[in-house]
C-alpha positions, 0 to 999 in steps of 0.5 A: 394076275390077270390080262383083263381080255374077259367080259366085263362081268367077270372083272365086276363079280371080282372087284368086291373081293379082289385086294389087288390086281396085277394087269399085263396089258401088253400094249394099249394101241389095237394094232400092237395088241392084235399083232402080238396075241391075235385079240382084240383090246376092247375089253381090255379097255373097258374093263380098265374104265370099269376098274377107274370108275369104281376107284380102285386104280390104287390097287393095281400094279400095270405091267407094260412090257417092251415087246421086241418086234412088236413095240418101242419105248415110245409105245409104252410112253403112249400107254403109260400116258393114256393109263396115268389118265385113268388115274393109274400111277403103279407100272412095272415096266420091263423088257421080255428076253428073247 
């Protein structure tokens, strides 16, 4: 289980011997992302495209919590969309409890 915020050469040594991921992406939108870890998102975009490129979307399981005070239901959509793209399609979708 991994956020995938590390450097790209952490997620290529482990792509030949992981089977299967699961990645909590919290949000894709930068600003959502930053407000709730205080990081920035890009590697974790990048490391997303590395993962499409080398066809292994299929073993992925993309958790995309409803964050309260920090996303909408219509921000998940977003980054539900934007990953479905990347040929994405296992999502586990839930709400964090306060």
């Amino acid at each position: 289980e991994t956020s995938l915020n590390v450097p790209q050469e952490n997620i290529e040594a482990l792509l030949p011997i992981i089977d299967s991921w699961i990645i909590d992406i919290k949000d894709l939108d930068a600003d959502i992302y930053r407000q709730y870890t205080g990081e920035d998102n890009s590697r974790v975009l990048s490391n997303l495209r590395l993962i499409a490129e080398a066809d292994r979307q299929k073993d992925c399981i993309i958790r995309l919590p409803l964050i309260h005070d920090y996303n909408t239901d219509a921000d998940r959509e977003e980054s539900r969309k934007a990953l479905s793209a990347l040929g994405y399609s296992k999502f586990d979708l839930f709400t964090y409890k306060r």
